[in-house]
C-alpha positions as CSV (number, residue, x, y, z in Angstrom):
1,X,-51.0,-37.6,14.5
2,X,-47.7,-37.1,16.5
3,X,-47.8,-40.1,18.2
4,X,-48.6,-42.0,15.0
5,X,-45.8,-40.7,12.9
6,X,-43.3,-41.1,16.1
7,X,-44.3,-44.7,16.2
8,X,-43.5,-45.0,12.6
9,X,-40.6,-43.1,12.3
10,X,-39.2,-45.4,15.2
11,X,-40.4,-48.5,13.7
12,X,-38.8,-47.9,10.2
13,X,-35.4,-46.9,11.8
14,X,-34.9,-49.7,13.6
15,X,-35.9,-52.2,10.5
16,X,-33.6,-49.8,8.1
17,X,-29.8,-50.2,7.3
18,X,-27.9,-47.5,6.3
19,X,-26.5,-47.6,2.7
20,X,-23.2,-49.0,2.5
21,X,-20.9,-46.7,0.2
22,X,-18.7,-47.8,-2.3
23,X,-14.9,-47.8,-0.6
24,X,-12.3,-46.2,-2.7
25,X,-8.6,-47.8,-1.6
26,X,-6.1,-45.5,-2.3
27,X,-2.5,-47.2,-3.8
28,X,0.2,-45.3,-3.1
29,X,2.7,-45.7,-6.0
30,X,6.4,-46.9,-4.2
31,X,8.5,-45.0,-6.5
32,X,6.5,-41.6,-6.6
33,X,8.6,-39.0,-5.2
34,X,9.1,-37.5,-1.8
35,X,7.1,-33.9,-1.0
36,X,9.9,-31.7,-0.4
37,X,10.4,-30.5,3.6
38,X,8.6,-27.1,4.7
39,X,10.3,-24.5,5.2
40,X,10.0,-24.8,8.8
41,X,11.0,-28.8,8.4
42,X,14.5,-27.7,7.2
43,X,14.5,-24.9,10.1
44,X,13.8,-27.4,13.1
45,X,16.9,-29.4,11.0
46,X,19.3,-26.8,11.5
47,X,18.8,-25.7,14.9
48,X,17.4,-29.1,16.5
49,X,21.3,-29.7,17.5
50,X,22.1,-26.1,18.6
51,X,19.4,-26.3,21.2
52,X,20.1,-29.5,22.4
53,X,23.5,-28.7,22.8
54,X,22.7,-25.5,24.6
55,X,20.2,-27.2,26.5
56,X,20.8,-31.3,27.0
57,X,18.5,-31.4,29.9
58,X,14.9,-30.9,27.4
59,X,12.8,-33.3,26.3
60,X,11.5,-33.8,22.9
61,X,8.3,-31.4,23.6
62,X,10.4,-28.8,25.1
63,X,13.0,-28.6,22.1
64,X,9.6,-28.7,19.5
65,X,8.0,-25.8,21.8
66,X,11.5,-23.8,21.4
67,X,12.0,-24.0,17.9
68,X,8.2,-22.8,17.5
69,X,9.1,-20.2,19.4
70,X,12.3,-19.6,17.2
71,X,10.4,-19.7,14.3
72,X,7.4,-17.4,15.3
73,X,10.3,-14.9,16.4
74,X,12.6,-15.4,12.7
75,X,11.8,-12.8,10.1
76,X,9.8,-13.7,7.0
77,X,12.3,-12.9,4.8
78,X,14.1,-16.1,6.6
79,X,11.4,-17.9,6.6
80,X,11.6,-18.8,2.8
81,X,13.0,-22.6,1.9
């Protein structure tokens, strides 16, 4: 009985096509306004030019891993936008 229903299950799979879903596109309107930045988006603003005048040697990777660091250390009273 195994065998059989193997056979068939194989059989009908490879005869089958999945069902194609209808596509939604998404329009974004041009004149909708911009999300405001995060918090943490007007942080990296301010101190992205202290730390790479402190530090002009660091690449892009090391400044993002030191304002992380910045703002995992910064109180969350500071924290708000």
């Amino acid at each position: 009985m195994a065998k059989v229903d193997k056979a068939r299950y194989e059989r009908e799979t490879k005869t089958s096509t999945p069902p194609k879903g209808e596509t939604k596109e998404k329009f974004k309107d041009p004149n909708a306004p911009k999300r405001p930045p995060s918090a943490f988006f007007l942080f990296c603003s301010e101190y992205r030019p202290k730390i790479k005048g402190e530090h002009p040697g660091l690449s892009i990777g090391d400044v993002a891993k030191k304002l992380g660091e910045m703002w995992k250390n910064t109180a969350a009273d500071n924290k708000q936008p």
